[in-house]
HTML snippet that shows the backbone in 3Dmol.js (N, CA, C, O; Angstrom):
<script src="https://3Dmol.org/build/3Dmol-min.js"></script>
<div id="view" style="width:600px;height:400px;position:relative"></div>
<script>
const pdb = `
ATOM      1  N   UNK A   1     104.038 109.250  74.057  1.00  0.00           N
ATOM      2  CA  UNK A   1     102.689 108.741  74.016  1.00  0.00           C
ATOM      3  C   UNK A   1     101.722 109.923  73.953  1.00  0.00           C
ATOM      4  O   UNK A   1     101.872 110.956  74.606  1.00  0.00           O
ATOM      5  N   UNK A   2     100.773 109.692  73.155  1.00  0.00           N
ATOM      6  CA  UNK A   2      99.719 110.843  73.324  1.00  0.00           C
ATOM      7  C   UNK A   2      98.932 111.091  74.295  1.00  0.00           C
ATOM      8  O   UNK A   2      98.739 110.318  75.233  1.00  0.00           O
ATOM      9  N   UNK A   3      98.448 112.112  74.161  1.00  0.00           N
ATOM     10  CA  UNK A   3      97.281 112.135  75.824  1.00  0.00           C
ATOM     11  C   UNK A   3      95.945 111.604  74.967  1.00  0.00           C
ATOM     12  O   UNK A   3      94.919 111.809  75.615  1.00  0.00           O
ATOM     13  N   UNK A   4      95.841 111.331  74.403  1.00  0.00           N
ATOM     14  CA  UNK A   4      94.393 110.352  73.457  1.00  0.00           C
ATOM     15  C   UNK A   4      95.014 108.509  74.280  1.00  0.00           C
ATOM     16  O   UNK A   4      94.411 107.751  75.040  1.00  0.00           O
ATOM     17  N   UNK A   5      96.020 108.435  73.831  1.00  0.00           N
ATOM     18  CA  UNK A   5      96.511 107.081  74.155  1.00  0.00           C
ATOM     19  C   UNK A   5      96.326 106.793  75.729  1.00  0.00           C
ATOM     20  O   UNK A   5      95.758 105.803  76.188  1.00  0.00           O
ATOM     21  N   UNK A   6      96.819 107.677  76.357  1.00  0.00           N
ATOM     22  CA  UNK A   6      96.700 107.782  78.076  1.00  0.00           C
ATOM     23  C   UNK A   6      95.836 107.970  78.641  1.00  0.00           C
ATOM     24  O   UNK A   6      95.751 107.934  79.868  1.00  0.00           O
ATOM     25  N   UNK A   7      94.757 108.284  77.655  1.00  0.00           N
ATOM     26  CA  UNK A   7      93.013 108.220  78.257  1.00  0.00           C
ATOM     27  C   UNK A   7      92.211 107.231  77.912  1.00  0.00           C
ATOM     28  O   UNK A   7      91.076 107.035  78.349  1.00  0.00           O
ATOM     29  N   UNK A   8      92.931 106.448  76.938  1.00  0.00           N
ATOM     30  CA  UNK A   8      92.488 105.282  76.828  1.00  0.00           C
ATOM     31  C   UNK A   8      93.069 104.065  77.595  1.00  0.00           C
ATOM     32  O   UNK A   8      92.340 103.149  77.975  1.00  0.00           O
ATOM     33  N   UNK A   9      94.412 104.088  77.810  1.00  0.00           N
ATOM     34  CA  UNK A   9      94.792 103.389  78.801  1.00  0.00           C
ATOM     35  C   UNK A   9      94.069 103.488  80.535  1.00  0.00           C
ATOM     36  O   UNK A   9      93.724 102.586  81.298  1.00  0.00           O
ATOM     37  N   UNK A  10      94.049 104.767  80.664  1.00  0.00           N
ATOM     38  CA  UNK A  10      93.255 104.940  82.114  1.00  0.00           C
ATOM     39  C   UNK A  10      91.853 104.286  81.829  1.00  0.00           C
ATOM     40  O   UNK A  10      91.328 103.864  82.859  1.00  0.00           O
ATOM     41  N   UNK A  11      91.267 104.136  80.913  1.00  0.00           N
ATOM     42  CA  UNK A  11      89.941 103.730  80.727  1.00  0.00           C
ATOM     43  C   UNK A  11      90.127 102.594  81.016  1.00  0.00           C
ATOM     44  O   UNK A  11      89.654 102.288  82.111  1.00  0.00           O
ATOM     45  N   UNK A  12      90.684 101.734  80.425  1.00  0.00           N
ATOM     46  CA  UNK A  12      91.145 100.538  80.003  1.00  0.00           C
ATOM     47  C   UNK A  12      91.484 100.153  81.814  1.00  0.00           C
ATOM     48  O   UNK A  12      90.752  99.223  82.151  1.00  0.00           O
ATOM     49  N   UNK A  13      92.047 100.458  82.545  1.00  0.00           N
ATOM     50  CA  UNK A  13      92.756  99.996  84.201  1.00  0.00           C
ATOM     51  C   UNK A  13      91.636 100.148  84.607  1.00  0.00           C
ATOM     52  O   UNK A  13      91.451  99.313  85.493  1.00  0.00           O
ATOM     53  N   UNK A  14      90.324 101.065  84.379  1.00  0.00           N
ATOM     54  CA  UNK A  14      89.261 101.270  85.442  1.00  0.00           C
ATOM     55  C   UNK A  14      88.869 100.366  85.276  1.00  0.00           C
ATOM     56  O   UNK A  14      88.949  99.542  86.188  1.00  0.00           O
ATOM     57  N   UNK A  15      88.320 100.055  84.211  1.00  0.00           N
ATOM     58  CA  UNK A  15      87.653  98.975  83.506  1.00  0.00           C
ATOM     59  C   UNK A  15      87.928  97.298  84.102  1.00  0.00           C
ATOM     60  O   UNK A  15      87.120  96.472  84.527  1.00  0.00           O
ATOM     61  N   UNK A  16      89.125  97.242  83.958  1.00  0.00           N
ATOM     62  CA  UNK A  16      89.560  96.049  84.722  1.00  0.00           C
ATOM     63  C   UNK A  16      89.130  96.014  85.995  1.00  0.00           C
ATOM     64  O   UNK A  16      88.282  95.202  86.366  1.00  0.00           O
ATOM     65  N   UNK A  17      89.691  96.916  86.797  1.00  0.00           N
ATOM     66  CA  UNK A  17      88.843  97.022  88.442  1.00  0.00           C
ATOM     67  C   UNK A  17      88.153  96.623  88.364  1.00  0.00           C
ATOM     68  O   UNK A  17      87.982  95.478  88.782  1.00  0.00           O
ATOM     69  N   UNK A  18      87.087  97.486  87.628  1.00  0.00           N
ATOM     70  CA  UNK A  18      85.440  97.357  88.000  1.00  0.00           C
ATOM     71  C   UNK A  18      85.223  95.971  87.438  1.00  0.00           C
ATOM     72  O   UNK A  18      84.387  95.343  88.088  1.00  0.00           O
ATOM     73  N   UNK A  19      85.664  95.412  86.563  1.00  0.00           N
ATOM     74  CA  UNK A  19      85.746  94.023  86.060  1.00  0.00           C
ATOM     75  C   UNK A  19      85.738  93.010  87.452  1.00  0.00           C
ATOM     76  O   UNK A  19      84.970  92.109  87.788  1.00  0.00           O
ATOM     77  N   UNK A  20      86.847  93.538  88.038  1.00  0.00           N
ATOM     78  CA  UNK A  20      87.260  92.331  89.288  1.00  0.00           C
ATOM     79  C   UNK A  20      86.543  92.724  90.145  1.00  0.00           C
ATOM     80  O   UNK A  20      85.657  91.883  90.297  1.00  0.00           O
ATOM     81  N   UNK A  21      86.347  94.019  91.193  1.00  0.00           N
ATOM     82  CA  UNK A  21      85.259  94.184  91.939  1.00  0.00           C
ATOM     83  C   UNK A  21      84.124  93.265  91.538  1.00  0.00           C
ATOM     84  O   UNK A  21      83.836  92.270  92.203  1.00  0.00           O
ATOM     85  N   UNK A  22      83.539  93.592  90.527  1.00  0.00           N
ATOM     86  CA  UNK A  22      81.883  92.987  90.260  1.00  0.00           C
ATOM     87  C   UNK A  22      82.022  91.337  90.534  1.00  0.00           C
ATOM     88  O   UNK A  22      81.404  90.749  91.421  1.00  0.00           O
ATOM     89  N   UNK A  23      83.131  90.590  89.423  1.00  0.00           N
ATOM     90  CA  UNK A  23      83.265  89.242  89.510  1.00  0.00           C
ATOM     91  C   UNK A  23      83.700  89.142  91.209  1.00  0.00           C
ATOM     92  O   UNK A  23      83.252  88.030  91.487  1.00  0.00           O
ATOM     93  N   UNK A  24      84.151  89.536  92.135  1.00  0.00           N
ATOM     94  CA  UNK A  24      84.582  89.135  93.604  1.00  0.00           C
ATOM     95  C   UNK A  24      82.983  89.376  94.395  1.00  0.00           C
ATOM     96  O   UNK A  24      82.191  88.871  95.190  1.00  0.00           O
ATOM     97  N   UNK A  25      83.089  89.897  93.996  1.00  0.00           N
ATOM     98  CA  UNK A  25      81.141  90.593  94.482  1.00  0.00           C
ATOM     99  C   UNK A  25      80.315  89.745  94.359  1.00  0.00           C
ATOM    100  O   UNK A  25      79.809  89.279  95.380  1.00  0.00           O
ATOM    101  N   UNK A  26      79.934  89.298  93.132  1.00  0.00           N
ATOM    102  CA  UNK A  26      79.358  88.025  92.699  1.00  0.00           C
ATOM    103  C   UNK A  26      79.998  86.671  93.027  1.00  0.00           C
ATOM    104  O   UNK A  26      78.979  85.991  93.147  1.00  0.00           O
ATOM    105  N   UNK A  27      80.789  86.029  93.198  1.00  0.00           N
ATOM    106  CA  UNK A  27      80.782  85.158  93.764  1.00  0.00           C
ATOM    107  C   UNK A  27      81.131  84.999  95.477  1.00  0.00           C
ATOM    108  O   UNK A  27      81.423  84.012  96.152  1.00  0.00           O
ATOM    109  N   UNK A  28      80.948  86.482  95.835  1.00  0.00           N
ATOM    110  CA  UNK A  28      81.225  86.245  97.692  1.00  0.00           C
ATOM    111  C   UNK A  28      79.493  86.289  97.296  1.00  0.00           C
ATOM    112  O   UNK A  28      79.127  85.114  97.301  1.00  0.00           O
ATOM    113  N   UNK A  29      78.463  87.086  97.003  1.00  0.00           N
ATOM    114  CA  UNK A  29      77.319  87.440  97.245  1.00  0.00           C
ATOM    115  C   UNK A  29      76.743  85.601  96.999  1.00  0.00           C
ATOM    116  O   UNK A  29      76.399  85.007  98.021  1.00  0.00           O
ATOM    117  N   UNK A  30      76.696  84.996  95.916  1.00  0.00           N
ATOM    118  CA  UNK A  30      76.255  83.827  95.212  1.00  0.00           C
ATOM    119  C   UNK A  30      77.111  82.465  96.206  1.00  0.00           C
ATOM    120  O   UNK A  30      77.032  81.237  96.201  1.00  0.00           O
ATOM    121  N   UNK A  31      77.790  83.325  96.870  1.00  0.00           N
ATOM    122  CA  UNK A  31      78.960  81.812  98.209  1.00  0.00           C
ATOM    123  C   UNK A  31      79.281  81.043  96.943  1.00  0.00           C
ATOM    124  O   UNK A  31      78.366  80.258  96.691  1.00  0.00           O
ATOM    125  N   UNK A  32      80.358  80.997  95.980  1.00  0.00           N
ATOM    126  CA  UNK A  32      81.133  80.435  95.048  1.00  0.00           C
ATOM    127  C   UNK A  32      82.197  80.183  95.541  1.00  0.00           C
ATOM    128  O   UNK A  32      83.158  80.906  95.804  1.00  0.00           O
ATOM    129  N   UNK A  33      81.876  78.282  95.770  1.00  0.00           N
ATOM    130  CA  UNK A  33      83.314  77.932  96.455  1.00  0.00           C
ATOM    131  C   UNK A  33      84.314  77.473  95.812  1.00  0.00           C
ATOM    132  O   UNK A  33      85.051  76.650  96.355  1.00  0.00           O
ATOM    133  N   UNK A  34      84.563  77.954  94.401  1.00  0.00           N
ATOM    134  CA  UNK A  34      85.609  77.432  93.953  1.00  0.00           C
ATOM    135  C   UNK A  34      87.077  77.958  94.185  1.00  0.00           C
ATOM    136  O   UNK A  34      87.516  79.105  94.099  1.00  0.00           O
ATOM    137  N   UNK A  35      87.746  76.692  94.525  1.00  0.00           N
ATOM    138  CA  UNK A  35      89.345  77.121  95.301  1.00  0.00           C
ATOM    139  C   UNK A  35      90.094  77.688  94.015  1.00  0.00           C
ATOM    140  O   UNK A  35      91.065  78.392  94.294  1.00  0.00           O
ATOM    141  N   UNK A  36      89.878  77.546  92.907  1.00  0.00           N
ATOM    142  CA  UNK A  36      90.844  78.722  92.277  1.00  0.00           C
ATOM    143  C   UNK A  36      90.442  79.817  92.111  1.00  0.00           C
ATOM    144  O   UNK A  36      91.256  80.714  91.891  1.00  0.00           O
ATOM    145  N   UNK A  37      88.942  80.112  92.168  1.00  0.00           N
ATOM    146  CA  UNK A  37      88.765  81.660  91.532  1.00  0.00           C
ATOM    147  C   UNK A  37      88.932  82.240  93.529  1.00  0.00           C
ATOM    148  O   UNK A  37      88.946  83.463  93.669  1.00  0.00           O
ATOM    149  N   UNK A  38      89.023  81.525  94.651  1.00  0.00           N
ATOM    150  CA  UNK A  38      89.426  82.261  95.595  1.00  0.00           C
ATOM    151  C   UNK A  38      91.134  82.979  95.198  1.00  0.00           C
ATOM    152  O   UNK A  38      91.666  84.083  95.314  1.00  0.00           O
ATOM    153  N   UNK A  39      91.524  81.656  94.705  1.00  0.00           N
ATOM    154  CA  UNK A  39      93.154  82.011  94.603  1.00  0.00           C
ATOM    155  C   UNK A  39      93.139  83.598  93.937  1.00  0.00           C
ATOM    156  O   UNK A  39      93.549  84.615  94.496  1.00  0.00           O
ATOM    157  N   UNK A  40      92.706  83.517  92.951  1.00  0.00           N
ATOM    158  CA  UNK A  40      92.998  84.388  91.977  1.00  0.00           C
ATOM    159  C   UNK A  40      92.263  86.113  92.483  1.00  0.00           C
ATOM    160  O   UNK A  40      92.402  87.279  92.115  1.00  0.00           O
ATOM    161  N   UNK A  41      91.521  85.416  93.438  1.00  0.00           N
ATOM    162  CA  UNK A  41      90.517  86.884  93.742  1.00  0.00           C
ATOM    163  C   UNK A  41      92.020  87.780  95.563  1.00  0.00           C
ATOM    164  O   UNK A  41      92.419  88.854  96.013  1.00  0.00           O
ATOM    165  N   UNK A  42      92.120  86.632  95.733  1.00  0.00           N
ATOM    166  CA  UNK A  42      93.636  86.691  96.871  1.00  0.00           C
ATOM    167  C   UNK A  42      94.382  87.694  96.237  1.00  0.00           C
ATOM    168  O   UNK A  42      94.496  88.878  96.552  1.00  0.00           O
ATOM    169  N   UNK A  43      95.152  86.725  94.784  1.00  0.00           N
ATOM    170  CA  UNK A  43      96.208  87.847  94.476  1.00  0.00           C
ATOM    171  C   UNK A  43      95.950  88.668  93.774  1.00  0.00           C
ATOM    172  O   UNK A  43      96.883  89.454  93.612  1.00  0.00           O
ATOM    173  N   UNK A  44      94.631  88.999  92.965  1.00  0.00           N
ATOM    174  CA  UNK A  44      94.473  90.508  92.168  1.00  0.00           C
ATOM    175  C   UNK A  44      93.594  91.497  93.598  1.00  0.00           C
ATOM    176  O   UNK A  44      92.877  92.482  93.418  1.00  0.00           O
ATOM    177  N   UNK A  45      93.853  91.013  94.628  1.00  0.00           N
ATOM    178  CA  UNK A  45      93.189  92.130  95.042  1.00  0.00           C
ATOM    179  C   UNK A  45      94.036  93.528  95.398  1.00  0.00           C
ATOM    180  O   UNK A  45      93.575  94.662  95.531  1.00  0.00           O
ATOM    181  N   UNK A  46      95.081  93.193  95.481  1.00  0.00           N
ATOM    182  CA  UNK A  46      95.945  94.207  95.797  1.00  0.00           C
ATOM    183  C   UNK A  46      96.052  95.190  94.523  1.00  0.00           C
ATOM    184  O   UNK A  46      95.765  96.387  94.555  1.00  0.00           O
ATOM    185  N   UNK A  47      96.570  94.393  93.259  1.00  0.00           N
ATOM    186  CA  UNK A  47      96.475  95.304  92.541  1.00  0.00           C
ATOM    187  C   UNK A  47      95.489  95.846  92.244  1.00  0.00           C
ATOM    188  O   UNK A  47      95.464  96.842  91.521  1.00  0.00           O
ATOM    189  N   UNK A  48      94.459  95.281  92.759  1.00  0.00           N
ATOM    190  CA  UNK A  48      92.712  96.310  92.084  1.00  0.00           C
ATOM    191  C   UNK A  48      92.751  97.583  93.017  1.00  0.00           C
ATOM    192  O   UNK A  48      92.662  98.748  92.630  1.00  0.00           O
ATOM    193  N   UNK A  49      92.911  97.107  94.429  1.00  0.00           N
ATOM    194  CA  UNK A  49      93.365  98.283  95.309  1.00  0.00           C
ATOM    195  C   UNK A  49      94.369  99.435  94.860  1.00  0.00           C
ATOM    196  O   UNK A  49      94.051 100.574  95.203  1.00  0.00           O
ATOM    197  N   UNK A  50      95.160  99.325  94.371  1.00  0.00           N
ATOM    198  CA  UNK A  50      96.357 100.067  94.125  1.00  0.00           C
ATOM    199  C   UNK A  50      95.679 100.952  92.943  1.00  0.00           C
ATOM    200  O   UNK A  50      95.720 102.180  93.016  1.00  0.00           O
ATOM    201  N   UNK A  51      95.061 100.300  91.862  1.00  0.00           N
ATOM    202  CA  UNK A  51      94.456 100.915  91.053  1.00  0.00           C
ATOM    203  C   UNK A  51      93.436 101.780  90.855  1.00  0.00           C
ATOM    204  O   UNK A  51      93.238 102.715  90.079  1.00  0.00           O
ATOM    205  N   UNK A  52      92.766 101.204  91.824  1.00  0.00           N
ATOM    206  CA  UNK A  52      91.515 102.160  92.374  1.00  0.00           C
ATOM    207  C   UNK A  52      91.854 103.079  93.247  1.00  0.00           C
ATOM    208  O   UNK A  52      90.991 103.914  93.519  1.00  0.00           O
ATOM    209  N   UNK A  53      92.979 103.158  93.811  1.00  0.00           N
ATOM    210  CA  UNK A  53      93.772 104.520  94.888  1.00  0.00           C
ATOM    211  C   UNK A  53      93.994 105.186  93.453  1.00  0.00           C
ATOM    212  O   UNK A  53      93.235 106.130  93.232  1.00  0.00           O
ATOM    213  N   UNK A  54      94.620 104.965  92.751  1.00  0.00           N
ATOM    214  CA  UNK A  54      95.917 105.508  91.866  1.00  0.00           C
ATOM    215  C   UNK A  54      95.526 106.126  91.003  1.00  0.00           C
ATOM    216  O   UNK A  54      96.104 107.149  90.635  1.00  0.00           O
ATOM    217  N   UNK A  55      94.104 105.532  90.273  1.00  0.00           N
ATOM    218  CA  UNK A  55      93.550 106.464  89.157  1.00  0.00           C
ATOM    219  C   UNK A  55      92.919 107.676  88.899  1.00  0.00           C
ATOM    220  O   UNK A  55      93.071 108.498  87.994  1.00  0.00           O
ATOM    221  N   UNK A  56      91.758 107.607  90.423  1.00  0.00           N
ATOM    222  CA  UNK A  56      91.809 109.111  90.574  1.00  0.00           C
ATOM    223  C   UNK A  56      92.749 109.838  90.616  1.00  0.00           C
ATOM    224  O   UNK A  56      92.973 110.596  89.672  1.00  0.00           O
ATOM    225  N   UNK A  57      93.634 109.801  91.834  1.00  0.00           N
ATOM    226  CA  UNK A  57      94.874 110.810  91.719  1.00  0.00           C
ATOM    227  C   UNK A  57      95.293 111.527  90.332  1.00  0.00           C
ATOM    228  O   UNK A  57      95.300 112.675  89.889  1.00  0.00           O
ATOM    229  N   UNK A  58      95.725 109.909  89.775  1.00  0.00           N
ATOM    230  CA  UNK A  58      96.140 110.709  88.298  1.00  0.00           C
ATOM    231  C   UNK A  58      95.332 111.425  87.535  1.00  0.00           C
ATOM    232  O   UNK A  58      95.568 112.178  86.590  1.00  0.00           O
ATOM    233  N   UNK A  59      94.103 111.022  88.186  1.00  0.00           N
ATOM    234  CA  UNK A  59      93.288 111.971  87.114  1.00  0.00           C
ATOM    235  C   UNK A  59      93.194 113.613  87.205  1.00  0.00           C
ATOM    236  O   UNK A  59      93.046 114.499  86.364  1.00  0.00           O
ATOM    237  N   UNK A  60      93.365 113.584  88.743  1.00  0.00           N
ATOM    238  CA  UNK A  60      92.944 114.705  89.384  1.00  0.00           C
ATOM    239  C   UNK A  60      94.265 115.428  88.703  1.00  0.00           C
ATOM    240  O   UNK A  60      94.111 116.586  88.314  1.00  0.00           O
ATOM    241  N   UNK A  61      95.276 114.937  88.576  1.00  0.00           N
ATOM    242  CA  UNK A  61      96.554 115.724  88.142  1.00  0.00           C
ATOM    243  C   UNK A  61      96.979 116.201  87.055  1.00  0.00           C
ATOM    244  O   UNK A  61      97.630 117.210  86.785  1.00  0.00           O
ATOM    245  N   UNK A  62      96.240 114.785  86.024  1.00  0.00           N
ATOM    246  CA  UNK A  62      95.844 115.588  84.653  1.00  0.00           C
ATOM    247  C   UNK A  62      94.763 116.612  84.542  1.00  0.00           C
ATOM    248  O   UNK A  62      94.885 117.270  83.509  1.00  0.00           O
ATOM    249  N   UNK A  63      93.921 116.894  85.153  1.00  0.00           N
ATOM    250  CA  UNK A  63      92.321 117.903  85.193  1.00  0.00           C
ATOM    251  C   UNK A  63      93.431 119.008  85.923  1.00  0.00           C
ATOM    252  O   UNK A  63      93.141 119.984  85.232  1.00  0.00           O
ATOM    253  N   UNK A  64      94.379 119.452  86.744  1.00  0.00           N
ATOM    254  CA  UNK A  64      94.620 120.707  87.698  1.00  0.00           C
ATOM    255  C   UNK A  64      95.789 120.806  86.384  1.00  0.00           C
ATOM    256  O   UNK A  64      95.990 122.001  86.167  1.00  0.00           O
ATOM    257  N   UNK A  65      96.689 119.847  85.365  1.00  0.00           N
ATOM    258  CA  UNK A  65      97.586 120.253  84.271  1.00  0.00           C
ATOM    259  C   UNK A  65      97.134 120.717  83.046  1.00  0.00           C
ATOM    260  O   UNK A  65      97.748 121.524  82.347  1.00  0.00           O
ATOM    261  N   UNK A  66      95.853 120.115  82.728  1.00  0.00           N
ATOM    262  CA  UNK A  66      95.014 120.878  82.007  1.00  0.00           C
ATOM    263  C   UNK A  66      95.534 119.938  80.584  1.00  0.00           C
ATOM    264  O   UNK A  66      95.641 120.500  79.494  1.00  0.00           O
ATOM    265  N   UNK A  67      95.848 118.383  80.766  1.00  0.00           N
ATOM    266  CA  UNK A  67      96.411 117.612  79.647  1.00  0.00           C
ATOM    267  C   UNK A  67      95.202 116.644  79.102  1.00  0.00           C
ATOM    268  O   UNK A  67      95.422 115.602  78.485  1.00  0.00           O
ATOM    269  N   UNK A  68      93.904 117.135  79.416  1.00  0.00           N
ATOM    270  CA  UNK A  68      92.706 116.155  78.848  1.00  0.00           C
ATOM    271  C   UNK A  68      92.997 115.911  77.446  1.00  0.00           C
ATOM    272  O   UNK A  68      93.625 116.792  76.858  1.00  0.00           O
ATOM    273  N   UNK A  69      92.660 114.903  76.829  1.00  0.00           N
ATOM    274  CA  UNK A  69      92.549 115.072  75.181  1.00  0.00           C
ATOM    275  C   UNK A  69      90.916 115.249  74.985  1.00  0.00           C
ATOM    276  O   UNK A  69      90.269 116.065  74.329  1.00  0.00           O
ATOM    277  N   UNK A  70      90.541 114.205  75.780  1.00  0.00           N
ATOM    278  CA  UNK A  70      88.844 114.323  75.406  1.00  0.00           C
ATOM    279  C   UNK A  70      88.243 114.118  76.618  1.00  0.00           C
ATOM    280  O   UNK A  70      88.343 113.186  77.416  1.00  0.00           O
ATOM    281  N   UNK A  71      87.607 115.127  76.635  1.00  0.00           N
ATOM    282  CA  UNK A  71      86.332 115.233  78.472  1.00  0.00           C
ATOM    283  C   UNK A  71      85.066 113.688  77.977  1.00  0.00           C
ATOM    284  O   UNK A  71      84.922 112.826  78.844  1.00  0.00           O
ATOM    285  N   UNK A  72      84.610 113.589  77.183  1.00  0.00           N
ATOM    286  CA  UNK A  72      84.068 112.155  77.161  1.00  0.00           C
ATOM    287  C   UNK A  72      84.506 111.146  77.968  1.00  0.00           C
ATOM    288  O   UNK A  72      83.879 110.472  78.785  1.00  0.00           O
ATOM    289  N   UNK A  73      85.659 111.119  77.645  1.00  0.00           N
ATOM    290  CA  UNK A  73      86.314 109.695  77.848  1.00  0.00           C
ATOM    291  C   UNK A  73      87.065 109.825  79.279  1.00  0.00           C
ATOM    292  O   UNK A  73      87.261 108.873  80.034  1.00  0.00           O
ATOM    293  N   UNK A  74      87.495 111.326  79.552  1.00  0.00           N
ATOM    294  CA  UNK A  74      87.741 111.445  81.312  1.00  0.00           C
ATOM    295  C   UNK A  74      86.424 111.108  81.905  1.00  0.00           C
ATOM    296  O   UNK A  74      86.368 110.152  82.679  1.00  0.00           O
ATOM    297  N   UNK A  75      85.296 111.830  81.609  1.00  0.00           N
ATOM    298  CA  UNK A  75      84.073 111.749  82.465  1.00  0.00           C
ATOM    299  C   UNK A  75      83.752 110.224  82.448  1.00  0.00           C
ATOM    300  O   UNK A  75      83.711 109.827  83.612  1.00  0.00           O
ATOM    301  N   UNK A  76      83.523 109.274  81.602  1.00  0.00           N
ATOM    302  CA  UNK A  76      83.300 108.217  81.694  1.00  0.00           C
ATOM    303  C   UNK A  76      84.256 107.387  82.748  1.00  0.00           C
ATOM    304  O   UNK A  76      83.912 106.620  83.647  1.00  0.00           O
ATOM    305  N   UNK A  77      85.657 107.824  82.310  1.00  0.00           N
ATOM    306  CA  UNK A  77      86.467 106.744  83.352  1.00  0.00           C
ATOM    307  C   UNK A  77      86.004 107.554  85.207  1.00  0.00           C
ATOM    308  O   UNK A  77      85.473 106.957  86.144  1.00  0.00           O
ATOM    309  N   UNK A  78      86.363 108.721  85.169  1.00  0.00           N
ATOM    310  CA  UNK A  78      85.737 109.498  86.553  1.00  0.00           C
ATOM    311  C   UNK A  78      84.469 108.642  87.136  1.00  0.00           C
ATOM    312  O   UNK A  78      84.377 108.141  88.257  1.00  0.00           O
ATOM    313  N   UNK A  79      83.598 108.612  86.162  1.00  0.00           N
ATOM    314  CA  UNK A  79      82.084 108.030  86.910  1.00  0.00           C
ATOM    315  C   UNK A  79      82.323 106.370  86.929  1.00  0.00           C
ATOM    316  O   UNK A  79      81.576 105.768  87.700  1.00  0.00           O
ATOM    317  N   UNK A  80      83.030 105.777  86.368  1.00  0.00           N
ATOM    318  CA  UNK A  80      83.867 104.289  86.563  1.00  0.00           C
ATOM    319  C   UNK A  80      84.088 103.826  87.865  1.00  0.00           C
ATOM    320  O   UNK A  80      83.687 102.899  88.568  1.00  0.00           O
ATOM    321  N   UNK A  81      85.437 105.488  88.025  1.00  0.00           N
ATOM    322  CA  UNK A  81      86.314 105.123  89.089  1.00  0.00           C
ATOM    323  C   UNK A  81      85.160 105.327  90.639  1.00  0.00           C
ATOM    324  O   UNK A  81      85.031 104.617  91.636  1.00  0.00           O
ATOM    325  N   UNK A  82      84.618 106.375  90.300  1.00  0.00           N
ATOM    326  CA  UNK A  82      83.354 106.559  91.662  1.00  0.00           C
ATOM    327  C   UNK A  82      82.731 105.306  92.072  1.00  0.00           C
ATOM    328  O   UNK A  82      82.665 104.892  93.230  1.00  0.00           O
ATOM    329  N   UNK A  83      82.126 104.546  90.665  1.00  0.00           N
ATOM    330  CA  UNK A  83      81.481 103.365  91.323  1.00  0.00           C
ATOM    331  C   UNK A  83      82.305 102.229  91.746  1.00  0.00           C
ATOM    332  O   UNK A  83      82.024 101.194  92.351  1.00  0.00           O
ATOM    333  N   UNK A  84      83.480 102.731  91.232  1.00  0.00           N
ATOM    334  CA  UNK A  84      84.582 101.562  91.789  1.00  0.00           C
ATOM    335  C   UNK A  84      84.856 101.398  93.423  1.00  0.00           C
ATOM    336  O   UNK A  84      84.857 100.444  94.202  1.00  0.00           O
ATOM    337  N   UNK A  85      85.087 102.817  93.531  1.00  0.00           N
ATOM    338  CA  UNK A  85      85.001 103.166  95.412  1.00  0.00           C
ATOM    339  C   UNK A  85      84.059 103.124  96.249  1.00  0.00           C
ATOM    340  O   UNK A  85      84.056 102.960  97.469  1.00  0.00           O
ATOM    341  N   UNK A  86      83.057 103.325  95.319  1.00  0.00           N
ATOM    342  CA  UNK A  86      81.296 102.597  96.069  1.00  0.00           C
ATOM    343  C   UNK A  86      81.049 101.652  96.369  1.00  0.00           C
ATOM    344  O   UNK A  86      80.581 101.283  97.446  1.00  0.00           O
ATOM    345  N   UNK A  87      81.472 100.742  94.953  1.00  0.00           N
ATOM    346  CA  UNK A  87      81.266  98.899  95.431  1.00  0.00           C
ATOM    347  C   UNK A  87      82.416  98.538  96.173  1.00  0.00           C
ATOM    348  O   UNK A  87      82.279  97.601  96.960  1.00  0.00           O
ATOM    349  N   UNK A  88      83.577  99.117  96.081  1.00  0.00           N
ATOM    350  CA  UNK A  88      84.810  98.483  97.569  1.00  0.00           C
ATOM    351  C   UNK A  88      84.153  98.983  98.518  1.00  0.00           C
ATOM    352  O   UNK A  88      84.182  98.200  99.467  1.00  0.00           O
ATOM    353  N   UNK A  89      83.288 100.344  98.854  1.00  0.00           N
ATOM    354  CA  UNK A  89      82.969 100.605 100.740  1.00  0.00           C
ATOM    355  C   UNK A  89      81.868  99.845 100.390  1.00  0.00           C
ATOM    356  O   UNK A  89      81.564  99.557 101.548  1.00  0.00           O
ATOM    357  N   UNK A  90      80.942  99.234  99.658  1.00  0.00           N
ATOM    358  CA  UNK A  90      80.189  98.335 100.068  1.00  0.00           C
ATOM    359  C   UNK A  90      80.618  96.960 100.089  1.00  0.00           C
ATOM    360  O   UNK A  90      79.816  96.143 100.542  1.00  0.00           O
ATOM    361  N   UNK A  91      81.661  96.586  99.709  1.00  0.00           N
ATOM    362  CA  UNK A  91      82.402  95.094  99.548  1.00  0.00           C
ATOM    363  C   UNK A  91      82.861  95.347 101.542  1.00  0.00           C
ATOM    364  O   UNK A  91      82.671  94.396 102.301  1.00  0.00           O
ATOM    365  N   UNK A  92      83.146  96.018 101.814  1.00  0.00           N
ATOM    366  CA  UNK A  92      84.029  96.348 102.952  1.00  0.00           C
ATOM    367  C   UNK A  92      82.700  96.285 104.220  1.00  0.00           C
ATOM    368  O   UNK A  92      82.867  95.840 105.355  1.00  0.00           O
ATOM    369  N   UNK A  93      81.688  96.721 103.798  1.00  0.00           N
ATOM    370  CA  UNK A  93      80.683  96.511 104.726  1.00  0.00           C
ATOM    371  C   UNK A  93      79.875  95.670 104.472  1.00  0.00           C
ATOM    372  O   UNK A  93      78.731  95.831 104.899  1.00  0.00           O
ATOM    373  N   UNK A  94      80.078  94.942 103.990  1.00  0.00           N
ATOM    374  CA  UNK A  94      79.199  93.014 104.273  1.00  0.00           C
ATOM    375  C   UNK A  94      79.508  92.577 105.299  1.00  0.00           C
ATOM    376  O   UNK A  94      79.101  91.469 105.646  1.00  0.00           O
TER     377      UNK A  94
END
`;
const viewer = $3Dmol.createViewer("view");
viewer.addModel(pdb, "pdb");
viewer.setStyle({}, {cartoon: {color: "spectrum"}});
viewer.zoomTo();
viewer.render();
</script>
C-alpha cells in the first residue's frame, strides 16, 4: 500500500469519529429519544474510542519514521484528531 493511500485512509477513520462524536453530541445535547440511534451510539462507542486513542499514536509514529506522503493531508487529519479529543473531554464533562 502506498503512504498516499494510508493518509487517506487515516483521514478517512478521523473523519468517521468526528462524524459519530458530533451526531452523539447532538442528540444527547437536543435529548433525542430515539431507542435505536441510542442502540447504535452504545455499540460504536467503543470503536470511536479506540480510534481516537489509536490515530494519533500512529501518527506520531509515522512523523518520528519520517513516512509522510503529504503534510496537507497529515495536518488536516492532526487538527481532526485534536478536535476529536476536545469534543470527547467535553462529551465527558456534561
Amino acid at each position: 500500500m502506498k503512504k498516499l493511500q494510508l493518509e487517506y485512509i487515516r483521514l478517512g477513520l478521523v473523519f468517521i469519529c468526528f462524524v459519530g462524536i458530533i451526531s452523539l453530541l447532538f442528540a444527547y445535547i437536543n435529548q433525542f429519544d430515539a431507542q435505536w440511534f441510542q442502540i447504535i451510539g452504545e455499540l460504536l462507542t467503543i470503536p470511536i474510542l479506540v480510534g481516537i486513542a489509536i490515530t494519533p499514536i500512529w501518527m506520531v509514529i509515522d512523523l518520528i519514521k519520517k513516512n509522510i506522503a503529504d503534510k496537507a493531508i497529515f495536518n488536516l487529519t492532526f487538527f481532526i484528531s485534536v478536535i476529536n479529543v476536545g469534543l470527547l473531554s467535553f462529551m465527558v464533562f456534561i
